[in-house]
C-alpha positions in Angstrom: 157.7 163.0 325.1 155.8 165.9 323.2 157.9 168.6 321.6 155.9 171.6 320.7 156.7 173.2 317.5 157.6 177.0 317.4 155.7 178.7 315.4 158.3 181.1 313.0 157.9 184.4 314.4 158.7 182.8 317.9 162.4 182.9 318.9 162.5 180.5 322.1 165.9 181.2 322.5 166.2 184.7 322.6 167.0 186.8 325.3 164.2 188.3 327.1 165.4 190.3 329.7 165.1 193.4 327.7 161.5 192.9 326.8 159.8 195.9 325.9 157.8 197.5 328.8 153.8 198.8 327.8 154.3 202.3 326.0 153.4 204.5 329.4 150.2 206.1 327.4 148.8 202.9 326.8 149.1 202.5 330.4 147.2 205.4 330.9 144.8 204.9 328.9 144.0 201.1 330.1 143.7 202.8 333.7 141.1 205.4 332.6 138.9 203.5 330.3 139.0 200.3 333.3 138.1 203.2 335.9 135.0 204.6 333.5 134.1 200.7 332.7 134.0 200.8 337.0 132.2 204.2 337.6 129.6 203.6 335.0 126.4 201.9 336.1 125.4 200.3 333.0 128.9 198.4 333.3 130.5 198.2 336.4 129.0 194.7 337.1 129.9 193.2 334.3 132.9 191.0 333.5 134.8 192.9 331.6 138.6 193.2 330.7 141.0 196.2 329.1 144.0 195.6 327.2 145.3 198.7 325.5 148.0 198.0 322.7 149.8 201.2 320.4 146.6 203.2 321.9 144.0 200.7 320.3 142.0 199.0 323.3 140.8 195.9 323.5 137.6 194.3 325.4 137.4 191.2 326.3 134.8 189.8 329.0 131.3 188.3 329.2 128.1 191.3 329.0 124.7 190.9 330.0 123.4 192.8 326.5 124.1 194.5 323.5 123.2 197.9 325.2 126.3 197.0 327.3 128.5 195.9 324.8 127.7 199.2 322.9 128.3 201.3 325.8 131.6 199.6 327.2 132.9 200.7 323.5 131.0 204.2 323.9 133.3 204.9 327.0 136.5 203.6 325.8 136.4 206.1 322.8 135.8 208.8 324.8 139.0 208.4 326.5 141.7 210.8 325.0 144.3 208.8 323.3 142.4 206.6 321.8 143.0 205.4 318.3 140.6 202.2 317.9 138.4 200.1 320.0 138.4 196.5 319.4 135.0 195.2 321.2 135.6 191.7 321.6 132.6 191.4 323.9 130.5 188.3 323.8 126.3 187.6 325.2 126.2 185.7 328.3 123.8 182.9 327.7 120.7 184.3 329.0 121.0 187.3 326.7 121.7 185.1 323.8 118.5 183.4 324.5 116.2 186.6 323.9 117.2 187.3 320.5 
């Protein structure tokens, strides 16, 4: 049988039914930068994901370019609320190819 082993910030034991709920601005935020990602043509096709953590967002996804990896940063900045955009954005393969 195969034990994991916790790493030493992890409590496994701890009680979470008091976990802490998203800050509700974060919330708000995720909502508007996902619904510019949407309304945008350049990347409402694309497969992209928002996280939004102490107002700093975070992309994740697969992009068809670097013009749409530049933009989907672009647009989250320009939401209010904002304090930093992590771009974690990567190339689908056929993009990767061009360069």
């Amino acid at each position: 049988m195969y034990m994991p082993w916790p790493l030493p910030d992890e409590n496994w034991f701890a009680d979470t039914s008091e976990q802490s709920v998203p800050h509700s601005g974060d919330l708000r935020i995720e909502a508007l930068v996902a619904q510019r990602l949407s309304v945008d043509w350049t990347t409402r096709r694309q497969q992209i994901s928002v996280r939004v953590q102490n107002g700093v967002v975070m992309l994740s996804g697969l992009v068809s370019g670097t013009d749409v990896r530049q933009v989907a940063a672009e647009l989250a900045w320009d939401v209010p609320g904002v304090l930093d955009v992590c771009n974690m954005l990567r190339l689908t393969g056929k993009a990767r190819q061009r360069r």
